[in-house]
N, C-alpha and C positions, 0 to 999 in steps of 0.2 A: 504493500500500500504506500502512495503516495503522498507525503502531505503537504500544504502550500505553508509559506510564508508572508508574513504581512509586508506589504509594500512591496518596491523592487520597480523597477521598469522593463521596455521593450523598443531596444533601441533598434536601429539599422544592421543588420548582425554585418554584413561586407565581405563574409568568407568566401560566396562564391570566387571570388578572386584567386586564392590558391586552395580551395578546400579538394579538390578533383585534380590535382599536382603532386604525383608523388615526391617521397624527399629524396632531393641531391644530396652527394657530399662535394663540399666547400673545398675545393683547393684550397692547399696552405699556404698561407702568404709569408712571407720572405722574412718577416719582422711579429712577433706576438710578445704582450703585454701582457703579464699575467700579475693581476693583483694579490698581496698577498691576506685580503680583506675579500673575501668573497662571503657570509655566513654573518647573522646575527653571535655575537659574541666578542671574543676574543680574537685580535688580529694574528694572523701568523706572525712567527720569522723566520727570517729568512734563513736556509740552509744553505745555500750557493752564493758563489760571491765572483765578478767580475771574474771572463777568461776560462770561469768553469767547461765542461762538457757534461751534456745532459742528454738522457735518452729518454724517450718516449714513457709515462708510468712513473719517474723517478721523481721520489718524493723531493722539493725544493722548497719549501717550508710547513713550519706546524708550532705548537703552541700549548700551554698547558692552560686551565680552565673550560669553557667552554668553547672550543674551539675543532676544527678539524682540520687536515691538513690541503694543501696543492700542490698537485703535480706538473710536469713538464708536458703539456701537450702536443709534443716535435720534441726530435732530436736534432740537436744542434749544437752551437757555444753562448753562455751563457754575457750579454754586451752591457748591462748592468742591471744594477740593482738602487731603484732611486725611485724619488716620489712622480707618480703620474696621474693624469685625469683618470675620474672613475666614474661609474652612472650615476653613484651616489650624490655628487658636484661637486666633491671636493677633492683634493690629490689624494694619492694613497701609496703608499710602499708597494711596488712591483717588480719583478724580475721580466726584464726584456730579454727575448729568447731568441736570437739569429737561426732561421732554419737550414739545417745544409741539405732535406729534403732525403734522407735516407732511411727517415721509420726505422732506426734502431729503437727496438726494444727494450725495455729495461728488465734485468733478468727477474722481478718482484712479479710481474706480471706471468703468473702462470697459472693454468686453468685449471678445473677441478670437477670430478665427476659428481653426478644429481650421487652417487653412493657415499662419498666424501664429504657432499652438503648436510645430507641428511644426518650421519653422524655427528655433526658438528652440535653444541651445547648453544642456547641462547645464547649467552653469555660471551660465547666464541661468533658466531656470528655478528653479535654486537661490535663486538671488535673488530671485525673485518668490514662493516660498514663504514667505524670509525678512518679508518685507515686509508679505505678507497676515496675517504673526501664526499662524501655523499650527503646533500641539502636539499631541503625543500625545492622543489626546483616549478612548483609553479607560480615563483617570485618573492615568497616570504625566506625564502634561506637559512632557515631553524636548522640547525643540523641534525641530521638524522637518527645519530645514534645515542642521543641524548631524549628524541621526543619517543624513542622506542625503550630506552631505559625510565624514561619516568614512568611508561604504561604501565609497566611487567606487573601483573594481581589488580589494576586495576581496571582493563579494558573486556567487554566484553561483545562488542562490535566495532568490526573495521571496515572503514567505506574506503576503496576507491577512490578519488575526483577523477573520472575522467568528464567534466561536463564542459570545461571550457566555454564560458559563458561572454567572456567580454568580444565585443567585435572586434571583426581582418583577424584575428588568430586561430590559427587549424594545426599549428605542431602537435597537440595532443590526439585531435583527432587523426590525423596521418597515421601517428605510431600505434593506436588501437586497431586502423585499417591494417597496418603493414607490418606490426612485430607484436602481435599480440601473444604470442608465447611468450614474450618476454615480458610484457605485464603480469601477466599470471605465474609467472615464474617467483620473480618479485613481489609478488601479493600473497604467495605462498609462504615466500618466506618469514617473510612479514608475520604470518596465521603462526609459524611453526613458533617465531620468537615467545609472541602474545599468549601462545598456548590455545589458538581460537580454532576452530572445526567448519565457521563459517566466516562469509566475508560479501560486502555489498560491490561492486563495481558501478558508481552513479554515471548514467552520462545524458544527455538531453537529447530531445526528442527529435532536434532538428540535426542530430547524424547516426540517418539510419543505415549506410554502411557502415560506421564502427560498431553499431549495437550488432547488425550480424556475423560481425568479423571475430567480433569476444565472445557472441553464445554459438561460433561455428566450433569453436574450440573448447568453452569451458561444457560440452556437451562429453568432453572428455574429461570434466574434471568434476572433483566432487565437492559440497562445500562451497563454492563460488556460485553469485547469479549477478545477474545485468540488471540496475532498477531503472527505468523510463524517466525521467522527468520533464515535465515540461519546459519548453526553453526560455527563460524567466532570469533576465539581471538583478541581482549577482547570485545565480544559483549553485555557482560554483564557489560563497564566500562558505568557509567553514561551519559557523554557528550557523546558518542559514541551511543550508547543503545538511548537518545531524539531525534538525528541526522536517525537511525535506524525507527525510530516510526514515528517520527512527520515531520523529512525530518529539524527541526529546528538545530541551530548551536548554542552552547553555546557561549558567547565570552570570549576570554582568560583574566583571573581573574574573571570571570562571574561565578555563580549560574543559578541552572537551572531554580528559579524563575524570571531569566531575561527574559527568552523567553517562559514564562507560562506555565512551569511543574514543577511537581514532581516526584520525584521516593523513592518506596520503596519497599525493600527485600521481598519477600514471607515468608521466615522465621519472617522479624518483622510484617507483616502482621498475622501470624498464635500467637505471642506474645502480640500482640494486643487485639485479640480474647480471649485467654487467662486473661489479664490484668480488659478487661471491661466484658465481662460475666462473664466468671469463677469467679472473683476477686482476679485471683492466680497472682503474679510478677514474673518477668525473673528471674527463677531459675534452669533452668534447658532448654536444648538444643539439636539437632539433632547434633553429629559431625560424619562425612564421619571419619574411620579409615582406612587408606589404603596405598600404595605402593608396588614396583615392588618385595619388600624381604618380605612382610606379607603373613604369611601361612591362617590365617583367616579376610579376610580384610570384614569390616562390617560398616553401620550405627549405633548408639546409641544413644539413649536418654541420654543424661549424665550429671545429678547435676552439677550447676557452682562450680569450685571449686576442682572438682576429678584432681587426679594429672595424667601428661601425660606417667609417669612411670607405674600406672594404668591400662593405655589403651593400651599402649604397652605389656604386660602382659598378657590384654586379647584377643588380635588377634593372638601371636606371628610371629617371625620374624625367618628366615632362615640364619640370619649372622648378624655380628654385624652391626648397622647403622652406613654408611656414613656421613647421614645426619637427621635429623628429623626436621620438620619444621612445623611451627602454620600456617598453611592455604596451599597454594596448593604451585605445582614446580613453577610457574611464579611470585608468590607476595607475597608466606610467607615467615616469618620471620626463619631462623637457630635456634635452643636452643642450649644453652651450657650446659643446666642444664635441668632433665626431672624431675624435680620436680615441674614443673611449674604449675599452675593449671588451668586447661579449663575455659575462662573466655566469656562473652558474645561474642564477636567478633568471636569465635573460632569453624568454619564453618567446619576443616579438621583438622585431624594429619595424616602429611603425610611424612612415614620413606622410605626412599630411602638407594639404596644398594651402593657396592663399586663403580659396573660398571656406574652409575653418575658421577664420578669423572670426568670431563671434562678437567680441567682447565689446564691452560699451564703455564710454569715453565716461559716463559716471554711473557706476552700478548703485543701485538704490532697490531696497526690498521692500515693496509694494503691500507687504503682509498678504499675500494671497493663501499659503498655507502648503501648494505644493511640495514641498519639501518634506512639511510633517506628513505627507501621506504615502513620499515616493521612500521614507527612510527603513532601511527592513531591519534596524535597531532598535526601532521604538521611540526615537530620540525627539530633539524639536529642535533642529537646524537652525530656525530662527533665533531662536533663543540663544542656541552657543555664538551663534552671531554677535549677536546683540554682547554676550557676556566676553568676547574675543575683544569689542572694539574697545570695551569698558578698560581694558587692560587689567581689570579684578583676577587675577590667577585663581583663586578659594570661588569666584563665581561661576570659571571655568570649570572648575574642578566639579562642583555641585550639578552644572547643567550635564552631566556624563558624558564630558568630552573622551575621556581615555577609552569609552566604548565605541565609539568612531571609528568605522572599518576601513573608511578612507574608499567607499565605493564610488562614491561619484554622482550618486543620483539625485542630490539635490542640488549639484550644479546644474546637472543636466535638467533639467524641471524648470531651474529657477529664470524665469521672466525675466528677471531684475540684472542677470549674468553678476551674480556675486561669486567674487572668487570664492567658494565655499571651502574647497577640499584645500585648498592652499593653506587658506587660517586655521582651519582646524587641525593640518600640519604642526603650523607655527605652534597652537596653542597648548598644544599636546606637547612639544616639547618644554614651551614655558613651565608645567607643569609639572614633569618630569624634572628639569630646573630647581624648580621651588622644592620640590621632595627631599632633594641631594642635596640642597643646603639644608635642609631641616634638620636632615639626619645627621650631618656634619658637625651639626654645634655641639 
Protein backbone atom coordinates (compact mmCIF):
# COMPACT_ATOMS: atom_id res chain seq x y z
CA UNK A 1 0.00 0.00 0.00
CA UNK A 2 0.78 3.37 -0.88
CA UNK A 3 0.50 6.23 1.12
CA UNK A 4 0.53 10.13 0.16
CA UNK A 5 2.13 12.87 1.69
CA UNK A 6 0.87 16.21 2.52
CA UNK A 7 1.95 18.91 0.17
CA UNK A 8 4.70 18.47 -2.55
CA UNK A 9 4.34 19.72 -6.04
CA UNK A 10 4.30 18.68 -9.97
CA UNK A 11 6.63 20.37 -11.75
CA UNK A 12 7.87 19.89 -15.48
CA UNK A 13 9.69 16.47 -14.94
CA UNK A 14 12.30 17.20 -18.58
CA UNK A 15 13.68 13.61 -18.46
CA UNK A 16 12.58 12.95 -21.62
CA UNK A 17 15.74 14.59 -22.77
CA UNK A 18 18.08 11.71 -21.63
CA UNK A 19 15.77 9.26 -19.93
CA UNK A 20 15.72 6.71 -23.27
CA UNK A 21 19.91 7.28 -23.55
CA UNK A 22 21.78 4.66 -22.25
CA UNK A 23 24.92 5.53 -20.07
CA UNK A 24 28.34 6.22 -21.72
CA UNK A 25 31.58 6.14 -20.20
CA UNK A 26 33.27 9.48 -19.92
CA UNK A 27 36.64 9.49 -21.28
CA UNK A 28 39.24 10.44 -18.95
CA UNK A 29 40.44 13.67 -19.01
CA UNK A 30 44.04 14.43 -18.85
CA UNK A 31 43.89 16.49 -15.46
CA UNK A 32 41.22 15.32 -12.38
CA UNK A 33 40.80 17.05 -9.04
CA UNK A 34 39.84 15.04 -6.53
CA UNK A 35 38.77 16.78 -3.23
CA UNK A 36 39.77 15.41 -0.27
CA UNK A 37 36.15 16.63 1.36
CA UNK A 38 33.60 14.69 -0.55
CA UNK A 39 31.11 13.32 2.67
CA UNK A 40 29.39 15.04 5.55
CA UNK A 41 31.89 14.92 8.40
CA UNK A 42 35.38 14.99 8.77
CA UNK A 43 37.62 16.00 5.84
CA UNK A 44 40.20 13.65 4.78
CA UNK A 45 44.01 13.87 4.60
CA UNK A 46 45.91 13.61 2.60
CA UNK A 47 48.13 10.55 1.93
CA UNK A 48 50.07 11.53 -1.23
CA UNK A 49 52.15 14.23 -1.76
CA UNK A 50 53.58 16.08 -4.87
CA UNK A 51 55.48 13.68 -7.61
CA UNK A 52 53.78 10.62 -6.06
CA UNK A 53 52.56 7.79 -8.45
CA UNK A 54 49.17 6.46 -8.11
CA UNK A 55 47.05 3.73 -9.45
CA UNK A 56 43.64 3.23 -10.08
CA UNK A 57 41.62 2.02 -6.30
CA UNK A 58 44.77 3.58 -4.38
CA UNK A 59 43.68 4.86 -1.24
CA UNK A 60 45.08 8.92 -1.39
CA UNK A 61 43.44 10.14 1.62
CA UNK A 62 41.38 9.33 4.90
CA UNK A 63 40.67 10.50 8.26
CA UNK A 64 39.61 9.53 11.61
CA UNK A 65 36.02 10.43 13.05
CA UNK A 66 33.41 10.45 10.88
CA UNK A 67 34.90 10.25 7.85
CA UNK A 68 35.61 7.95 4.94
CA UNK A 69 38.26 7.67 2.60
CA UNK A 70 39.20 8.74 -1.48
CA UNK A 71 40.79 7.04 -3.87
CA UNK A 72 42.74 7.72 -7.02
CA UNK A 73 40.32 7.51 -9.85
CA UNK A 74 43.37 7.06 -12.80
CA UNK A 75 46.44 6.10 -12.77
CA UNK A 76 48.99 8.45 -13.10
CA UNK A 77 51.41 11.02 -11.03
CA UNK A 78 50.32 12.79 -8.48
CA UNK A 79 50.93 17.21 -9.72
CA UNK A 80 49.74 18.56 -6.34
CA UNK A 81 48.14 18.71 -3.51
CA UNK A 82 46.45 22.34 -2.79
CA UNK A 83 43.33 24.01 -2.04
CA UNK A 84 40.76 24.19 -5.15
CA UNK A 85 37.19 25.15 -6.04
CA UNK A 86 34.43 22.74 -4.95
CA UNK A 87 30.52 22.51 -5.55
CA UNK A 88 30.38 23.31 -2.19
CA UNK A 89 31.70 27.23 -3.08
CA UNK A 90 34.31 27.28 -1.29
CA UNK A 91 38.01 25.87 -1.94
CA UNK A 92 38.93 22.75 -0.46
CA UNK A 93 42.04 20.54 -0.20
CA UNK A 94 42.49 18.29 -3.22
CA UNK A 95 44.91 16.09 -4.94
CA UNK A 96 45.26 16.98 -8.63
CA UNK A 97 45.92 13.76 -10.42
CA UNK A 98 47.87 13.89 -14.03
CA UNK A 99 46.46 10.89 -16.10
CA UNK A 100 49.04 8.96 -18.08
CA UNK A 101 45.87 6.96 -19.20
CA UNK A 102 47.10 3.27 -18.41
CA UNK A 103 44.31 1.96 -15.88
CA UNK A 104 46.90 0.56 -13.62
CA UNK A 105 45.28 -1.03 -11.03
CA UNK A 106 45.86 -0.96 -7.74
CA UNK A 107 46.66 -4.26 -6.24
CA UNK A 108 43.79 -3.51 -3.01
CA UNK A 109 41.35 -3.91 -5.79
CA UNK A 110 40.40 -7.52 -5.89
CA UNK A 111 37.25 -9.37 -6.39
CA UNK A 112 35.44 -11.77 -4.31
CA UNK A 113 33.05 -14.43 -4.70
CA UNK A 114 29.00 -14.11 -3.76
CA UNK A 115 30.71 -17.49 -1.39
CA UNK A 116 33.38 -15.20 0.24
CA UNK A 117 30.55 -12.34 0.67
CA UNK A 118 28.36 -14.21 2.23
CA UNK A 119 30.79 -15.43 4.89
CA UNK A 120 31.62 -12.33 5.79
CA UNK A 121 30.24 -10.84 9.50
CA UNK A 122 28.21 -7.59 9.52
CA UNK A 123 30.69 -6.11 11.08
CA UNK A 124 33.28 -7.06 8.33
CA UNK A 125 31.24 -5.80 5.79
CA UNK A 126 30.93 -2.78 7.42
CA UNK A 127 34.32 -2.32 7.12
CA UNK A 128 34.74 -2.93 3.71
CA UNK A 129 32.06 -0.29 2.92
CA UNK A 130 34.06 1.88 5.05
CA UNK A 131 37.13 1.43 3.12
CA UNK A 132 35.66 1.49 -0.56
CA UNK A 133 34.65 5.25 0.25
CA UNK A 134 31.15 4.76 -0.19
CA UNK A 135 28.31 7.89 0.49
CA UNK A 136 25.01 8.62 0.18
CA UNK A 137 25.25 9.24 -3.33
CA UNK A 138 21.85 10.64 -4.13
CA UNK A 139 23.41 14.13 -2.98
CA UNK A 140 23.40 14.09 0.89
CA UNK A 141 26.87 12.31 1.24
CA UNK A 142 26.34 10.78 4.81
CA UNK A 143 28.78 8.08 4.79
CA UNK A 144 27.64 4.87 4.52
CA UNK A 145 29.11 2.85 6.96
CA UNK A 146 28.22 4.84 9.65
CA UNK A 147 24.35 5.22 8.65
CA UNK A 148 24.46 1.32 8.60
CA UNK A 149 26.40 1.04 11.94
CA UNK A 150 23.91 3.34 13.73
CA UNK A 151 20.89 0.91 12.39
CA UNK A 152 22.39 -2.49 13.47
CA UNK A 153 18.97 -3.60 16.30
CA UNK A 154 17.34 -0.97 15.40
CA UNK A 155 15.85 -1.01 11.67
CA UNK A 156 13.30 -3.04 10.79
CA UNK A 157 12.60 -1.96 7.17
CA UNK A 158 14.64 -0.98 4.31
CA UNK A 159 13.50 1.16 1.27
CA UNK A 160 15.25 1.52 -1.62
CA UNK A 161 15.02 5.32 -3.24
CA UNK A 162 15.13 4.58 -6.47
CA UNK A 163 12.32 7.37 -7.23
CA UNK A 164 14.37 10.08 -8.51
CA UNK A 165 11.87 12.74 -8.30
CA UNK A 166 13.58 16.06 -9.11
CA UNK A 167 13.52 17.00 -12.96
CA UNK A 168 16.21 16.50 -16.22
CA UNK A 169 17.76 13.76 -13.99
CA UNK A 170 17.58 9.83 -15.08
CA UNK A 171 21.14 8.51 -13.70
CA UNK A 172 19.14 6.41 -11.29
CA UNK A 173 16.74 5.59 -13.53
CA UNK A 174 19.21 4.32 -16.28
CA UNK A 175 21.05 2.03 -13.72
CA UNK A 176 17.77 0.27 -12.51
CA UNK A 177 17.14 -0.03 -16.49
CA UNK A 178 20.65 -1.24 -17.19
CA UNK A 179 22.47 -2.81 -13.87
CA UNK A 180 19.85 -3.95 -11.87
CA UNK A 181 21.72 -6.89 -10.41
CA UNK A 182 23.77 -4.60 -9.08
CA UNK A 183 21.16 -2.82 -7.11
CA UNK A 184 19.86 -5.84 -5.72
CA UNK A 185 23.12 -7.17 -5.10
CA UNK A 186 23.76 -4.08 -2.82
CA UNK A 187 20.31 -4.20 -1.36
CA UNK A 188 21.14 -7.56 -0.31
CA UNK A 189 23.76 -6.77 1.31
CA UNK A 190 22.57 -4.03 2.94
CA UNK A 191 19.39 -6.93 4.32
CA UNK A 192 22.36 -9.31 5.35
CA UNK A 193 24.09 -6.36 7.45
CA UNK A 194 20.56 -5.16 9.10
CA UNK A 195 19.79 -8.75 9.61
CA UNK A 196 16.38 -7.87 7.58
CA UNK A 197 14.58 -10.83 5.32
CA UNK A 198 12.67 -8.14 3.59
CA UNK A 199 13.27 -4.87 1.61
CA UNK A 200 11.05 -2.18 -0.36
CA UNK A 201 12.63 -0.85 -3.61
CA UNK A 202 10.45 2.76 -4.15
CA UNK A 203 10.43 4.05 -7.51
CA UNK A 204 7.77 6.38 -9.25
CA UNK A 205 5.39 5.78 -11.57
CA UNK A 206 6.44 7.78 -14.37
CA UNK A 207 9.42 4.90 -15.00
CA UNK A 208 7.83 2.19 -16.13
CA UNK A 209 10.92 0.56 -17.80
CA UNK A 210 12.81 0.50 -14.46
CA UNK A 211 9.93 -0.98 -12.54
CA UNK A 212 10.12 -3.96 -15.06
CA UNK A 213 13.72 -4.14 -15.39
CA UNK A 214 13.96 -4.62 -11.08
CA UNK A 215 10.76 -7.04 -10.96
CA UNK A 216 12.30 -8.82 -14.23
CA UNK A 217 14.94 -9.83 -11.89
CA UNK A 218 13.83 -9.64 -8.27
CA UNK A 219 11.36 -12.42 -9.68
CA UNK A 220 14.53 -14.28 -8.95
CA UNK A 221 14.81 -13.01 -5.67
CA UNK A 222 13.34 -13.44 -2.41
CA UNK A 223 12.58 -10.99 0.13
CA UNK A 224 12.62 -7.82 -2.35
CA UNK A 225 9.45 -6.18 -4.05
CA UNK A 226 9.08 -2.84 -6.28
CA UNK A 227 6.56 -0.31 -4.42
CA UNK A 228 4.76 2.18 -7.32
CA UNK A 229 4.54 5.42 -6.27
CA UNK A 230 3.13 8.01 -7.60
CA UNK A 231 5.37 10.73 -9.31
CA UNK A 232 4.93 13.53 -6.64
CA UNK A 233 7.96 16.25 -5.74
CA UNK A 234 9.92 15.55 -3.59
CA UNK A 235 8.86 11.81 -3.21
CA UNK A 236 12.05 10.88 -3.25
CA UNK A 237 12.85 13.22 0.16
CA UNK A 238 13.47 10.63 2.87
CA UNK A 239 10.95 11.53 5.71
CA UNK A 240 8.41 11.93 2.86
CA UNK A 241 9.51 8.75 0.79
CA UNK A 242 9.01 6.28 4.81
CA UNK A 243 5.63 8.39 5.21
CA UNK A 244 5.13 7.01 1.31
CA UNK A 245 6.12 3.38 2.05
CA UNK A 246 5.52 2.44 5.59
CA UNK A 247 2.59 5.11 6.19
CA UNK A 248 5.29 5.96 9.26
CA UNK A 249 6.18 9.78 10.35
CA UNK A 250 9.47 10.75 11.17
CA UNK A 251 9.45 13.12 14.02
CA UNK A 252 10.85 16.44 13.73
CA UNK A 253 14.77 16.31 14.79
CA UNK A 254 14.15 12.50 14.25
CA UNK A 255 16.14 9.92 12.17
CA UNK A 256 14.42 7.48 10.40
CA UNK A 257 15.80 4.89 12.79
CA UNK A 258 13.40 6.33 15.14
CA UNK A 259 10.49 4.75 13.59
CA UNK A 260 12.55 1.48 12.19
CA UNK A 261 13.81 2.31 8.62
CA UNK A 262 16.34 2.97 6.57
CA UNK A 263 16.82 4.33 3.30
CA UNK A 264 19.32 4.15 0.75
CA UNK A 265 20.06 5.45 -2.96
CA UNK A 266 20.18 2.91 -5.64
CA UNK A 267 23.09 4.52 -6.96
CA UNK A 268 24.91 3.67 -3.22
CA UNK A 269 23.38 0.45 -3.55
CA UNK A 270 24.87 -0.27 -7.05
CA UNK A 271 28.50 1.38 -5.15
CA UNK A 272 28.10 -1.03 -2.61
CA UNK A 273 28.14 -3.90 -5.12
CA UNK A 274 30.89 -2.43 -6.46
CA UNK A 275 32.94 -1.98 -3.17
CA UNK A 276 32.21 -5.70 -1.80
CA UNK A 277 32.44 -7.91 -4.87
CA UNK A 278 34.37 -6.17 -7.37
CA UNK A 279 36.78 -4.61 -4.48
CA UNK A 280 36.65 -1.41 -6.73
CA UNK A 281 35.98 2.04 -4.27
CA UNK A 282 33.67 5.15 -5.23
CA UNK A 283 35.60 6.24 -8.15
CA UNK A 284 33.64 6.95 -10.48
CA UNK A 285 29.66 7.76 -11.13
CA UNK A 286 26.59 7.98 -13.31
CA UNK A 287 25.97 11.89 -13.61
CA UNK A 288 22.55 12.88 -15.69
CA UNK A 289 24.10 15.80 -18.04
CA UNK A 290 21.23 17.81 -19.15
CA UNK A 291 19.15 21.03 -19.54
CA UNK A 292 16.74 23.07 -21.56
CA UNK A 293 20.00 24.86 -23.79
CA UNK A 294 22.08 21.38 -24.08
CA UNK A 295 22.26 20.26 -27.71
CA UNK A 296 23.52 16.75 -26.53
CA UNK A 297 22.06 16.05 -23.12
CA UNK A 298 23.31 12.43 -21.96
CA UNK A 299 24.10 10.08 -18.96
CA UNK A 300 27.86 9.32 -18.12
CA UNK A 301 29.98 7.20 -16.34
CA UNK A 302 32.26 9.87 -15.19
CA UNK A 303 35.80 9.45 -12.96
CA UNK A 304 35.34 11.43 -9.43
CA UNK A 305 37.17 14.31 -10.16
CA UNK A 306 36.50 15.30 -14.01
CA UNK A 307 35.82 18.88 -14.20
CA UNK A 308 32.25 20.28 -14.93
CA UNK A 309 33.91 22.44 -17.70
CA UNK A 310 34.50 18.91 -19.03
CA UNK A 311 31.04 17.94 -19.23
CA UNK A 312 29.97 20.89 -20.54
CA UNK A 313 32.05 20.55 -23.49
CA UNK A 314 30.90 17.39 -24.20
CA UNK A 315 27.19 17.64 -24.53
CA UNK A 316 27.36 21.33 -25.61
CA UNK A 317 25.04 24.01 -25.19
CA UNK A 318 23.08 26.56 -27.52
CA UNK A 319 23.91 29.91 -25.44
CA UNK A 320 25.60 30.92 -22.95
CA UNK A 321 24.41 29.56 -19.38
CA UNK A 322 22.33 31.33 -17.20
CA UNK A 323 22.87 29.17 -14.70
CA UNK A 324 24.71 25.80 -14.00
CA UNK A 325 24.04 23.88 -11.20
CA UNK A 326 25.50 20.46 -9.10
CA UNK A 327 22.28 18.45 -8.99
CA UNK A 328 18.97 19.37 -10.34
CA UNK A 329 16.52 22.88 -10.75
CA UNK A 330 14.98 22.30 -7.12
CA UNK A 331 18.17 21.58 -4.79
CA UNK A 332 21.31 22.14 -6.58
CA UNK A 333 23.63 24.17 -5.72
CA UNK A 334 24.79 27.48 -8.45
CA UNK A 335 28.64 27.29 -9.49
CA UNK A 336 30.52 30.39 -9.93
CA UNK A 337 33.32 28.60 -11.07
CA UNK A 338 33.06 25.39 -13.64
CA UNK A 339 36.15 24.15 -12.77
CA UNK A 340 34.71 22.37 -10.00
CA UNK A 341 35.01 18.64 -10.10
CA UNK A 342 32.30 15.82 -10.06
CA UNK A 343 32.46 14.71 -6.69
CA UNK A 344 30.45 11.63 -5.12
CA UNK A 345 27.29 13.50 -4.24
CA UNK A 346 27.18 14.75 -7.95
CA UNK A 347 23.99 12.93 -9.40
CA UNK A 348 23.32 15.84 -12.36
CA UNK A 349 24.93 18.87 -14.17
CA UNK A 350 22.24 20.67 -14.82
CA UNK A 351 22.92 24.02 -17.23
CA UNK A 352 19.92 26.14 -17.71
CA UNK A 353 19.33 28.91 -20.23
CA UNK A 354 18.40 32.73 -20.06
CA UNK A 355 14.69 32.08 -20.27
CA UNK A 356 15.16 30.61 -16.31
CA UNK A 357 15.73 33.90 -15.28
CA UNK A 358 12.62 34.32 -13.13
CA UNK A 359 13.49 36.55 -10.48
CA UNK A 360 12.07 39.86 -9.71
CA UNK A 361 13.92 43.19 -9.26
CA UNK A 362 11.94 43.33 -5.71
CA UNK A 363 10.44 40.08 -4.35
CA UNK A 364 7.74 40.93 -1.97
CA UNK A 365 5.35 38.07 -0.34
CA UNK A 366 1.85 38.82 -1.02
CA UNK A 367 0.78 36.41 1.88
CA UNK A 368 -1.14 34.27 -0.44
CA UNK A 369 -0.26 31.14 1.49
CA UNK A 370 1.10 28.90 -1.23
CA UNK A 371 3.89 28.00 0.21
CA UNK A 372 2.06 26.75 3.43
CA UNK A 373 0.32 24.24 1.33
CA UNK A 374 3.10 23.35 -1.22
CA UNK A 375 5.41 22.50 2.08
CA UNK A 376 5.55 18.45 2.78
CA UNK A 377 7.17 19.41 6.21
CA UNK A 378 4.21 20.80 7.64
CA UNK A 379 6.01 24.06 8.17
CA UNK A 380 4.93 27.83 7.27
CA UNK A 381 7.58 29.34 4.98
CA UNK A 382 6.03 32.52 5.45
CA UNK A 383 6.64 32.66 8.69
CA UNK A 384 10.46 31.49 8.64
CA UNK A 385 10.58 34.31 6.25
CA UNK A 386 9.22 36.64 8.05
CA UNK A 387 11.56 35.31 11.23
CA UNK A 388 14.85 35.09 8.76
CA UNK A 389 14.45 38.91 7.81
CA UNK A 390 13.89 39.68 11.76
CA UNK A 391 17.42 38.41 12.12
CA UNK A 392 15.99 36.94 15.61
CA UNK A 393 18.03 33.58 15.55
CA UNK A 394 15.78 31.88 18.81
CA UNK A 395 12.60 33.03 16.20
CA UNK A 396 14.24 31.16 13.75
CA UNK A 397 14.91 28.60 15.65
CA UNK A 398 11.07 28.40 17.10
CA UNK A 399 9.58 28.64 13.50
CA UNK A 400 11.31 24.99 12.64
CA UNK A 401 13.61 26.12 10.42
CA UNK A 402 16.31 23.17 11.14
CA UNK A 403 13.27 20.88 9.63
CA UNK A 404 13.66 22.56 6.21
CA UNK A 405 14.59 19.92 3.68
CA UNK A 406 15.75 22.51 1.51
CA UNK A 407 13.09 21.16 -1.34
CA UNK A 408 12.29 23.95 -3.13
CA UNK A 409 8.75 24.13 -3.23
CA UNK A 410 7.91 27.00 -1.88
CA UNK A 411 10.11 28.82 -4.04
CA UNK A 412 8.62 27.26 -6.79
CA UNK A 413 4.82 28.25 -5.71
CA UNK A 414 5.93 31.53 -4.60
CA UNK A 415 4.36 34.40 -6.68
CA UNK A 416 6.35 36.87 -4.99
CA UNK A 417 9.95 34.88 -6.38
CA UNK A 418 11.37 35.09 -2.74
CA UNK A 419 14.49 33.76 -2.40
CA UNK A 420 13.07 31.03 -0.10
CA UNK A 421 15.59 28.07 -0.10
CA UNK A 422 18.53 30.48 -0.17
CA UNK A 423 17.52 32.12 3.51
CA UNK A 424 16.56 29.24 4.91
CA UNK A 425 20.04 28.13 3.99
CA UNK A 426 21.49 31.12 5.42
CA UNK A 427 19.36 30.63 8.54
CA UNK A 428 19.90 27.20 9.34
CA UNK A 429 23.28 27.95 9.47
CA UNK A 430 22.89 31.11 11.69
CA UNK A 431 21.53 28.65 13.95
CA UNK A 432 23.79 26.18 13.89
CA UNK A 433 26.01 29.28 14.62
CA UNK A 434 24.40 30.29 17.70
CA UNK A 435 24.21 26.60 19.19
CA UNK A 436 28.33 26.29 18.86
CA UNK A 437 28.63 29.37 20.74
CA UNK A 438 26.29 28.39 23.24
CA UNK A 439 27.94 25.26 23.90
CA UNK A 440 31.35 26.82 23.97
CA UNK A 441 30.93 29.13 26.85
Amino acid sequence: MAWSFFGGIRPKEHKEYTCDFPIRDFPEPDILVVPLFQHIGVPCQPLVKKGDLVTVGQKIGDGDGLCVPVHAPVSGKVRAVEMRAHTCGANRMSVVIENDHQKTLCGTVVPRTREEVEALSPQELIGLIRQAGIVGMGGAAFPTYAKLSSGLGKVDTLIINACECEPYITADDRLCREMPEDIIAGAKVIMKILGLSKAHIAVESNKPQAIRALNAFLSREDGLQVDVLPAKYPQGAEKQLIQAVTGRQVPSGGLPAAVGCAVFNAATCKAICDGVYRGLPLIGRVVTVSGDIVMAPKNLMVPIGTSFNDLLEAVGHGEDPYKVLSGGPMMGIAQYDLSVPVVKGTNAVTILGHGNDLGADHPQCIRCGKCIRACPMKLMPVLMYQALRSGDVERMRRSHMMDCIECGCCAYTCPGCLPLVLGFRSGKHKIREAAAAAKSR
